[in-house]
Backbone as a printed PyTorch tensor [residue, N CA C, xyz], in Angstrom:
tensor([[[  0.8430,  -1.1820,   0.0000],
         [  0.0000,   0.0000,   0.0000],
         [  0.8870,   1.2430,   0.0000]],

        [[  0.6200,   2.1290,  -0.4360],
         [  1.3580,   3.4290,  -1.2550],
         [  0.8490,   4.3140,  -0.1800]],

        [[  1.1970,   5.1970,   0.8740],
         [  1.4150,   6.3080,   1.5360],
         [ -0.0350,   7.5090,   1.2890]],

        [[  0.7590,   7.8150,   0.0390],
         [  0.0730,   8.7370,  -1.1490],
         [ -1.4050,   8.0610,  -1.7720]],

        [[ -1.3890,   7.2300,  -1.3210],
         [ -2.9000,   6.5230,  -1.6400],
         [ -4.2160,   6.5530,  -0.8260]],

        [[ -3.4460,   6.6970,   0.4430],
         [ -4.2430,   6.9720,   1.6810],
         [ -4.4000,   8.2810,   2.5570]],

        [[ -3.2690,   9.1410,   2.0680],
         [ -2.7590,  10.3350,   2.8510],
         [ -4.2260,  11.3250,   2.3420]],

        [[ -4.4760,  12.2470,   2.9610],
         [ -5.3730,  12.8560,   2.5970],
         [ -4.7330,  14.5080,   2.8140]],

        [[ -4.3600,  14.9910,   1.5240],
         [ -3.0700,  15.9380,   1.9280],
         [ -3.7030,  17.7580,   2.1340]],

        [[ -4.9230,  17.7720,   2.0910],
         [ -6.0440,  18.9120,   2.5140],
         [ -5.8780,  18.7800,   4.2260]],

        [[ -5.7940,  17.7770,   4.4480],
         [ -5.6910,  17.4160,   5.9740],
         [ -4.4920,  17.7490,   6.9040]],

        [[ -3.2520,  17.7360,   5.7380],
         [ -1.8970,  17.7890,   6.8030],
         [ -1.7140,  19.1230,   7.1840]],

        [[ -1.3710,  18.7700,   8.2530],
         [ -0.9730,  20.0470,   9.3940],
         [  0.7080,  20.1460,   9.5240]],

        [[  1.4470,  21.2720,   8.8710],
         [  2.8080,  20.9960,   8.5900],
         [  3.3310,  21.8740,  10.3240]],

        [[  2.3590,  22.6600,  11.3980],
         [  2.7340,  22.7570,  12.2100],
         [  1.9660,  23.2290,  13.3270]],

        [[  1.3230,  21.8120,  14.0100],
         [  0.6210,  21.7560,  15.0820],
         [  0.8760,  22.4860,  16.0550]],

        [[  0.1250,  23.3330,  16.7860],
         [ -0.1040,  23.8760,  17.5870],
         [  0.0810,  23.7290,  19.1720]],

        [[ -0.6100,  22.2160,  19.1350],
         [ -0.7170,  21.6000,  20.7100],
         [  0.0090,  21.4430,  20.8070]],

        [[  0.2930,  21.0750,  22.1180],
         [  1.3370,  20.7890,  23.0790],
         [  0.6080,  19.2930,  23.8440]],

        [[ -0.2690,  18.9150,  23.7550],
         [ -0.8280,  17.8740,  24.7730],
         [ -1.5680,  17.0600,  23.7500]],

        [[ -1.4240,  15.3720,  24.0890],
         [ -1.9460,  14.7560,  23.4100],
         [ -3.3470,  15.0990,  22.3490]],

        [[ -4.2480,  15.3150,  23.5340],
         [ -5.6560,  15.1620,  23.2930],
         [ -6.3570,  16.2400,  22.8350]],

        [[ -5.2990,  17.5600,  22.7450],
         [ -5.6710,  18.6710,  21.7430],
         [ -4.9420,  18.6460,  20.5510]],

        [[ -3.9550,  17.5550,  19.9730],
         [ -3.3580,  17.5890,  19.2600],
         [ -4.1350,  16.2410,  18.1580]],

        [[ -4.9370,  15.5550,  19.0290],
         [ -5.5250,  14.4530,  18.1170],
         [ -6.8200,  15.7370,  17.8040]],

        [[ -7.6230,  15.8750,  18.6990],
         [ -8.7810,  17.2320,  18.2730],
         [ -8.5870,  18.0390,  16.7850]],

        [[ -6.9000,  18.3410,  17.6020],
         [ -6.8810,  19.5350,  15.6200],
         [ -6.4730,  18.5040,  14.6560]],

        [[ -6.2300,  17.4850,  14.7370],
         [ -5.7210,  16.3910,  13.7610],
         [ -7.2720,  16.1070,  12.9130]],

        [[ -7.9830,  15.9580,  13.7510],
         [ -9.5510,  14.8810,  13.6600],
         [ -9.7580,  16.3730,  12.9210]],

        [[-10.1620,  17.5650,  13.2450],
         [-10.8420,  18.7420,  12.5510],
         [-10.1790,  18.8480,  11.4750]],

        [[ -8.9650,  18.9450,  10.8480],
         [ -8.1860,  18.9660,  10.0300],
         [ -9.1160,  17.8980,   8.6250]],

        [[ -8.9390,  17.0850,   9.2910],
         [ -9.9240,  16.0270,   8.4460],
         [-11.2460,  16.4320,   8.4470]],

        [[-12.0680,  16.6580,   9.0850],
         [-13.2780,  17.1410,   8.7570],
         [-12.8880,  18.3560,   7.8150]],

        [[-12.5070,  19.2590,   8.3560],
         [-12.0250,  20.2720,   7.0510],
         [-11.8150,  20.2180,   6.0040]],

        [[-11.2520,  19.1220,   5.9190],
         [-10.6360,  18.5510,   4.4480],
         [-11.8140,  17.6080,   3.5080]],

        [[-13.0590,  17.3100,   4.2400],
         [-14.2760,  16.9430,   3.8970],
         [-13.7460,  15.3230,   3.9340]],

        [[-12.8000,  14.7280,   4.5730],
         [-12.5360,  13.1810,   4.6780],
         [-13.0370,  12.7390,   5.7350]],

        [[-13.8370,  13.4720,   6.7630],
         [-14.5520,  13.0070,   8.2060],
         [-15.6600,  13.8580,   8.2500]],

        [[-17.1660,  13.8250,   8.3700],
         [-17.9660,  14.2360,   8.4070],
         [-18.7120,  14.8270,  10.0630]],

        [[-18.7240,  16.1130,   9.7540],
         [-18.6750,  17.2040,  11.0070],
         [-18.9870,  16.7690,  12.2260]],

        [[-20.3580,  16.1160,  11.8210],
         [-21.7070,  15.4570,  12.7310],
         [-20.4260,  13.8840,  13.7200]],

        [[-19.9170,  13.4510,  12.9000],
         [-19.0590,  12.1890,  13.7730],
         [-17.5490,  12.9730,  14.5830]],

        [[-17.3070,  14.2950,  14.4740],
         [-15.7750,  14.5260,  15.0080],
         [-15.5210,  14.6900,  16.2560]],

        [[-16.7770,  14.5340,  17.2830],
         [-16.8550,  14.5990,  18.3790],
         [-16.8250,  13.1980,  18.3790]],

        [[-17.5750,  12.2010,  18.0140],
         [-17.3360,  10.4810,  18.4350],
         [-15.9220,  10.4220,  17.7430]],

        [[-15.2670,  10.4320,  17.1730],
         [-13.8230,  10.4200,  16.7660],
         [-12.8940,  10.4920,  17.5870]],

        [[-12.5080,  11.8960,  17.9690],
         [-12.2330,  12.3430,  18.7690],
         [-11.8910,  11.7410,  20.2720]],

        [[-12.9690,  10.9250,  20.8430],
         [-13.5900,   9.9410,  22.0760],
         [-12.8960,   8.9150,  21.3140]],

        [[-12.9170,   8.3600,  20.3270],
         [-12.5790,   7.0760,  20.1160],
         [-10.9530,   7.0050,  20.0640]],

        [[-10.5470,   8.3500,  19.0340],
         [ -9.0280,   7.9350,  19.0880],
         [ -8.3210,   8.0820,  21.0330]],

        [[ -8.6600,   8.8020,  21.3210],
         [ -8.4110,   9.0710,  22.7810],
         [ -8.8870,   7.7850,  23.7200]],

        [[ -9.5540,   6.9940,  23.4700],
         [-10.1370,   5.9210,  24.0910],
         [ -8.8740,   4.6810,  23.8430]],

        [[ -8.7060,   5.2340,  22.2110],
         [ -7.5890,   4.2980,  22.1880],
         [ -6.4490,   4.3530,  22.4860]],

        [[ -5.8060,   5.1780,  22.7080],
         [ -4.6640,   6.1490,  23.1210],
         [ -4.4620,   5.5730,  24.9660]],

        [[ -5.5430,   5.5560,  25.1390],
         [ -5.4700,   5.0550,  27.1400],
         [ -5.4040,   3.6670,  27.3210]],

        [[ -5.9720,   2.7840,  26.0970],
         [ -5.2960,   1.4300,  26.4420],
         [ -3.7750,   1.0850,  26.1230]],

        [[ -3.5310,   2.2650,  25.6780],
         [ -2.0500,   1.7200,  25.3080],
         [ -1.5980,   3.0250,  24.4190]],

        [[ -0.4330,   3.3960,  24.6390],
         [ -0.1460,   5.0630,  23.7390],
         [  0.3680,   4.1470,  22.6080]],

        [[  0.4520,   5.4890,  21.0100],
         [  0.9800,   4.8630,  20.1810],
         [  1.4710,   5.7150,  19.7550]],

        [[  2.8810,   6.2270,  20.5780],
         [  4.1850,   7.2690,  19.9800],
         [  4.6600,   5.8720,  21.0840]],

        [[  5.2110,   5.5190,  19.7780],
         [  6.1080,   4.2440,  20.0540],
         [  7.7240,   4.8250,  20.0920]],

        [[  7.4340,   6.0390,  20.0730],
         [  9.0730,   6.4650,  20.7860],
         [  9.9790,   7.2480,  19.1300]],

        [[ 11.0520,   7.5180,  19.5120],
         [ 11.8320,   8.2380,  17.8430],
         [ 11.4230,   9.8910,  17.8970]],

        [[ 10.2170,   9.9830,  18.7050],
         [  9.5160,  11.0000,  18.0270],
         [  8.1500,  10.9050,  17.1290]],

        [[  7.8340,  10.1060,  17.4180],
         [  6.5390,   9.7900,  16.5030],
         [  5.4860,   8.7170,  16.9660]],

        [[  4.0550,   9.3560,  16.8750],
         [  3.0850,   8.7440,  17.6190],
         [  2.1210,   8.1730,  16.2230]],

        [[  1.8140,   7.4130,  16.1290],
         [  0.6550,   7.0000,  15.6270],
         [ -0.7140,   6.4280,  15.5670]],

        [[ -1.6420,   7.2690,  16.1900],
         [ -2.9630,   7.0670,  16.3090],
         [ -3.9480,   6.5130,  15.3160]],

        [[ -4.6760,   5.7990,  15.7640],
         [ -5.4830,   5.2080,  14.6990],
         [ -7.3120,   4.4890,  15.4900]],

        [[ -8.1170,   4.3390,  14.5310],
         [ -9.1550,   3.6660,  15.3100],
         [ -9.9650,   3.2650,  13.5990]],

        [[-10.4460,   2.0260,  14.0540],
         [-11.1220,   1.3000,  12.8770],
         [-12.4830,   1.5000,  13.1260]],

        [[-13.8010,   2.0410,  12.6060],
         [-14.9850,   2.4130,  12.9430],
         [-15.7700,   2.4310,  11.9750]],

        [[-16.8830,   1.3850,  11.7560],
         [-18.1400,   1.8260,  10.8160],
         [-18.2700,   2.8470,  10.2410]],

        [[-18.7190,   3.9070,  10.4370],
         [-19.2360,   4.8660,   9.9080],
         [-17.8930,   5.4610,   8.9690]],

        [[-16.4640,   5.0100,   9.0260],
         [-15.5310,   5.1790,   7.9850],
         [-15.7800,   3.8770,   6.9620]],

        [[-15.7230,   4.6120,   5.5840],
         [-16.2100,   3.5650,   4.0930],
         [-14.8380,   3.4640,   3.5800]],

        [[-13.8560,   4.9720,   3.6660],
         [-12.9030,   4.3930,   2.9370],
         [-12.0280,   5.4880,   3.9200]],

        [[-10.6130,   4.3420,   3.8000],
         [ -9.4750,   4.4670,   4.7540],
         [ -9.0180,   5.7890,   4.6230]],

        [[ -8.1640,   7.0290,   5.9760],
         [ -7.4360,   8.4360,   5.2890],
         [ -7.2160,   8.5470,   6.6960]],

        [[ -5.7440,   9.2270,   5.8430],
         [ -4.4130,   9.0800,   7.1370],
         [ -4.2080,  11.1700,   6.5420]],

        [[ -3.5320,  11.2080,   8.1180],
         [ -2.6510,  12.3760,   7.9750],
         [ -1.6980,  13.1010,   8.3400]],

        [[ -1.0210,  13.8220,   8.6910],
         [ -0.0280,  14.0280,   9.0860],
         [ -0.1130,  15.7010,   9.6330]],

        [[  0.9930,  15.1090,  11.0910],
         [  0.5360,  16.7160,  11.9180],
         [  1.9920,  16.9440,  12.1990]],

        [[  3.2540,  17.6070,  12.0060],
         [  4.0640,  17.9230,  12.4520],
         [  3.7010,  19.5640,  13.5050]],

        [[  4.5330,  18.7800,  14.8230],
         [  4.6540,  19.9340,  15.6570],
         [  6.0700,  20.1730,  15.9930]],

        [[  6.6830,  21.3030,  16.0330],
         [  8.0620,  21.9380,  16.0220],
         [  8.9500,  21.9360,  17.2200]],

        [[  7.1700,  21.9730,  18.2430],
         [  7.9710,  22.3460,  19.6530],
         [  8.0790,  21.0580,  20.4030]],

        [[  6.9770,  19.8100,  19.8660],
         [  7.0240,  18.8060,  20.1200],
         [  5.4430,  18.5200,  21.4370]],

        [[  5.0840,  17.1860,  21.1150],
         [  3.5540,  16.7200,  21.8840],
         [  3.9600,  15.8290,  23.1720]],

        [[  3.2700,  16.4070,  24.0950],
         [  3.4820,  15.2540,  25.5550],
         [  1.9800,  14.3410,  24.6290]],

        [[  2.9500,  12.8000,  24.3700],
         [  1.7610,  11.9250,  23.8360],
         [  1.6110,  10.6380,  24.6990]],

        [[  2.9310,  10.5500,  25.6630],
         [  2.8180,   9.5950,  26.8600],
         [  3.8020,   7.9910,  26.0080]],

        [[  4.3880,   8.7870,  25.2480],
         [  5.2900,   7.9590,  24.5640],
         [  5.9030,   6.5870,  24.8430]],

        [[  6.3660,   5.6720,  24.5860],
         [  6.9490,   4.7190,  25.1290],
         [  8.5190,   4.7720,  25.7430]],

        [[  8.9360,   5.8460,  25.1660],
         [ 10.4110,   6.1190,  25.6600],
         [ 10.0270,   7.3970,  26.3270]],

        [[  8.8270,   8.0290,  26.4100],
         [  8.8060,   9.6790,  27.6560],
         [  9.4140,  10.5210,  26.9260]],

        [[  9.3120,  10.3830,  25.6460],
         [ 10.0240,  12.1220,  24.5920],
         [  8.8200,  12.4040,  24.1020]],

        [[  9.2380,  13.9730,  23.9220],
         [  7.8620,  14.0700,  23.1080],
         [  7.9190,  14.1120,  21.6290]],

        [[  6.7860,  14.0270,  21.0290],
         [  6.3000,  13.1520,  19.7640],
         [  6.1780,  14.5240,  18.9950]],

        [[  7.0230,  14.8340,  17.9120],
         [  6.4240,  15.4350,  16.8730],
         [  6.0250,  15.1950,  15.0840]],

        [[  6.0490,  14.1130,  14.8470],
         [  5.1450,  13.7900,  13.8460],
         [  4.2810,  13.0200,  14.3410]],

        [[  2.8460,  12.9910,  13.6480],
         [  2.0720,  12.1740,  14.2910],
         [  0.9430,  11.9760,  13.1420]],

        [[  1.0080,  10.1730,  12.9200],
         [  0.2790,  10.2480,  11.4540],
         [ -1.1660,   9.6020,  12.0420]],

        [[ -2.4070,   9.7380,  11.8570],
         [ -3.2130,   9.5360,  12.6860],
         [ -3.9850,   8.5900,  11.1130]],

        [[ -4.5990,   7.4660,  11.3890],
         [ -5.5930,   6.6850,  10.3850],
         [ -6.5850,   6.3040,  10.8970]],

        [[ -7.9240,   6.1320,   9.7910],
         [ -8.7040,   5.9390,  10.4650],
         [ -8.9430,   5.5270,   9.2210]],

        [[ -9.6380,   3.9310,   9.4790],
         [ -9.6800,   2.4610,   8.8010],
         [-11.3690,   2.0680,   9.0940]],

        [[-11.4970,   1.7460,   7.3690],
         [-13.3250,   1.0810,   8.1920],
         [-13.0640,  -0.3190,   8.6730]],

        [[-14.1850,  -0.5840,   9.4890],
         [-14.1340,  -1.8790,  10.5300],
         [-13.9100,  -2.7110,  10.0920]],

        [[-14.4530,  -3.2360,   8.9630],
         [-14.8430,  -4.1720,   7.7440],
         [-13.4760,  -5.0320,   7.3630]],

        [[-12.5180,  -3.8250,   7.1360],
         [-11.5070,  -4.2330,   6.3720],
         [-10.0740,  -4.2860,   7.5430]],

        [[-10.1740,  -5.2890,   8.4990],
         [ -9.0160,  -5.5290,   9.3540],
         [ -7.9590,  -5.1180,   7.9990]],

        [[ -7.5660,  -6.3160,   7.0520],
         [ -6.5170,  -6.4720,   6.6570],
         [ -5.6270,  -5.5830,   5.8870]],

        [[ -6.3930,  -4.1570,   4.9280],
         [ -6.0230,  -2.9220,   5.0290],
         [ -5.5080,  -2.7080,   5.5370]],

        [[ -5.9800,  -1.9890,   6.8380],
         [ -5.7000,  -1.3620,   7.9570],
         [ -4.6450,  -1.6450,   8.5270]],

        [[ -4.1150,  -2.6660,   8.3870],
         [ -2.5170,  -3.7700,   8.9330],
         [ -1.6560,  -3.1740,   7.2170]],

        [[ -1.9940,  -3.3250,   6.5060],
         [ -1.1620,  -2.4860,   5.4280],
         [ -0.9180,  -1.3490,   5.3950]],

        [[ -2.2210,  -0.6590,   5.6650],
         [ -1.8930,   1.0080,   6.1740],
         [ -0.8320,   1.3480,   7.2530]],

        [[ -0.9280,   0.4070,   8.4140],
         [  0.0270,   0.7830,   9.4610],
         [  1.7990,  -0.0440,   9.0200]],

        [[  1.5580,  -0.8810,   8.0020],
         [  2.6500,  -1.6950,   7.9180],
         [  4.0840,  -0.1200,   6.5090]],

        [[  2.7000,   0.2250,   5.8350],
         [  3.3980,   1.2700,   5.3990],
         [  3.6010,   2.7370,   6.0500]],

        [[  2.7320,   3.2100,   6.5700],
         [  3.1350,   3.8730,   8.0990],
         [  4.5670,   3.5340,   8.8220]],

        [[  4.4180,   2.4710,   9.5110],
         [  5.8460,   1.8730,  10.3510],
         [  7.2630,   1.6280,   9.4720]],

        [[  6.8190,   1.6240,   8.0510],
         [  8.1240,   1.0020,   7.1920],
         [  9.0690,   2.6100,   6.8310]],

        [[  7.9310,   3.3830,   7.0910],
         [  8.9640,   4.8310,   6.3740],
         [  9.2150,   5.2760,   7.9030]],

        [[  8.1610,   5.5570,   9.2710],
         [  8.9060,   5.9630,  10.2330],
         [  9.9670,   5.0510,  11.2850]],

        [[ 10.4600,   3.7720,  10.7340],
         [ 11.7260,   3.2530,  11.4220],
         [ 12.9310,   3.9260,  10.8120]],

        [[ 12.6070,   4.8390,  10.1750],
         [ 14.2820,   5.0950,   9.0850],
         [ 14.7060,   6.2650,   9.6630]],

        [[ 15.5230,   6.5320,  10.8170],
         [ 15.5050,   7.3900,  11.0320],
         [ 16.0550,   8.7430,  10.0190]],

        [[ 16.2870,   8.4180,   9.2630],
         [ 16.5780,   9.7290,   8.3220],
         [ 15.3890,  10.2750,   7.7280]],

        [[ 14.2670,   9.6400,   7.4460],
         [ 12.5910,   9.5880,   7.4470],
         [ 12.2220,  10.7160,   8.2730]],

        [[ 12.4480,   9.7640,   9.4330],
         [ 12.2030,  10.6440,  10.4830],
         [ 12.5120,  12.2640,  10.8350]],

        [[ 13.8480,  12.6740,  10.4110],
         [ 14.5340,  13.2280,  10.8580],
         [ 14.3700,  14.9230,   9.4300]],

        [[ 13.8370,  13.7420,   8.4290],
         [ 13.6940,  15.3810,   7.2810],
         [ 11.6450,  15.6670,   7.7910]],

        [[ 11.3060,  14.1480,   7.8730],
         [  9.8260,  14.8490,   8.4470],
         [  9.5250,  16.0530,   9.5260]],

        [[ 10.4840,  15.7390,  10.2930],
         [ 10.3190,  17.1500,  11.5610],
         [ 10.7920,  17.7860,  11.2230]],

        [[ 11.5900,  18.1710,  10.3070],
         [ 11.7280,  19.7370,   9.8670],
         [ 11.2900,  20.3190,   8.7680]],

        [[ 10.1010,  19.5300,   8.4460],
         [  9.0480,  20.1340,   7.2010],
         [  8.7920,  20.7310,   7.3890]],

        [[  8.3840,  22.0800,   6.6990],
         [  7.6980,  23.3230,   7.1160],
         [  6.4830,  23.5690,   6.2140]],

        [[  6.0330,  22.6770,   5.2420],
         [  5.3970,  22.6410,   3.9730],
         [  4.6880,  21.4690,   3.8300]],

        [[  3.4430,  21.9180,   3.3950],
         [  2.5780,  20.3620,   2.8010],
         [  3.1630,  19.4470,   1.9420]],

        [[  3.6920,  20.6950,   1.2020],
         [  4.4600,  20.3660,  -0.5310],
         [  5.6540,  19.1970,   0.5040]],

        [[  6.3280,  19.8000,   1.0900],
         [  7.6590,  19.2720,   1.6760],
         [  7.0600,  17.9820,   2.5810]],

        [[  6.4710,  17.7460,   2.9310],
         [  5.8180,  16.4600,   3.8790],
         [  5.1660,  15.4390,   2.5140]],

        [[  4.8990,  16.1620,   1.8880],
         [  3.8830,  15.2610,   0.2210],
         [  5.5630,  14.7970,  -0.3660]],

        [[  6.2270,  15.6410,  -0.5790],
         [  7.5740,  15.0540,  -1.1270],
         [  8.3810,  13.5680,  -0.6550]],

        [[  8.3410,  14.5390,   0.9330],
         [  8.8390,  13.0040,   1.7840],
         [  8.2250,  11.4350,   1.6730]],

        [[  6.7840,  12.0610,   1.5810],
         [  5.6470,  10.8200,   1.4890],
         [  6.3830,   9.8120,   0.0690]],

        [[  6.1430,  11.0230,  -0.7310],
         [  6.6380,   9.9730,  -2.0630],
         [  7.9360,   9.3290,  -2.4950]],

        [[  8.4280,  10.2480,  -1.3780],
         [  9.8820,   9.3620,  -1.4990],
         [  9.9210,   8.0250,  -0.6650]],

        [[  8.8520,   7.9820,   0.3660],
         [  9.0900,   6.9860,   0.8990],
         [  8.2840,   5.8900,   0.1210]],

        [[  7.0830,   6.1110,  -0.6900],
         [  6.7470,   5.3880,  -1.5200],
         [  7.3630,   4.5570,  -2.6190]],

        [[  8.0000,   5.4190,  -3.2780],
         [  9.3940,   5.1490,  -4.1370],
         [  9.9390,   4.2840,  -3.6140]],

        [[ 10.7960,   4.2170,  -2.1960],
         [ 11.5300,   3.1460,  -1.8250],
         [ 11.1520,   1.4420,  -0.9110]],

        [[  9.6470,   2.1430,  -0.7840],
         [  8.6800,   0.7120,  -0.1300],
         [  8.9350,  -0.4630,  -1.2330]],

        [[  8.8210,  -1.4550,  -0.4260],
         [  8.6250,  -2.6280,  -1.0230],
         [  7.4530,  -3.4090,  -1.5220]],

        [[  7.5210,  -3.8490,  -2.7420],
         [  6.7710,  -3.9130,  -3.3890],
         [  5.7420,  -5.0870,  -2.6090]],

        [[  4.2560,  -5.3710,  -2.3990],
         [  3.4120,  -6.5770,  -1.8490],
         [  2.6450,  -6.7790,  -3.3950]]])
């Protein structure tokens, strides 16, 4: 699965605001409604859900980068996005740094096995730390859409 296939790039936020998890998933989730990929009426149950999921277990698995996600009916078709913050997110990390990229997906229920591709191409571009390392200093959609496709370019083919 291709990055750029799922990214919904009306949505990316090249420099988040928050400072705290749960206002930083909020402008993530509105971002997407904005972008007309989440519908207004659900961004309050969203919202509850990614945060619901976030307390059984955080997912800034450390590097600097958190990745939120929740699989839910009322999503038909899969869209990811991307929030760089500069100053960096208390996200309750697995290593206790704080998190400034943070690609958030949201997968319909239906389709477990997607959704394991979505995160499998997710996880394959943020283990690199050089990935990592030009993403946080994006300052640009254009410049975060670039990175995306470069990491597409070098994914492996399924």
């Amino acid at each position: 699965m291709k990055l750029l296939d799922i990214v919904v790039k009306d949505a990316i936020i090249p420099d988040l605001v928050a400072t705290e998890r749960d206002a930083a998933i909020a402008d993530i989730i509105d971002a997407l409604v904005n972008a007309g990929a989440l519908s207004p009426k659900l961004r309050d149950e969203f919202i509850k859900a990614v945060i619901k999921r976030e307390k059984r277990g955080s997912t800034g698995f450390g590097h600097g980068v958190a990745v939120p996600h929740v699989k839910h009916p009322a999503i038909s078709k899969m869209a990811i996005t991307v929030g760089i913050s500069h100053t960096g997110v208390e996200f309750n990390a697995l290593d206790k740094q704080p998190v400034y990229a943070i690609f958030l997906l949201l997968s319909p229920e239906d389709q477990p096995e997607e959704h394991l591709d979505a995160m499998e191409a997710v996880f394959g571009s943020l283990s690199q730390e050089t990935f990592r390392r030009f993403l946080r200093q994006a300052k640009t959609v254009d410049e975060i859409m670039t990175l995306l496709q470069e990491a597409d370019a070098k994914a492996p083919v399924r």
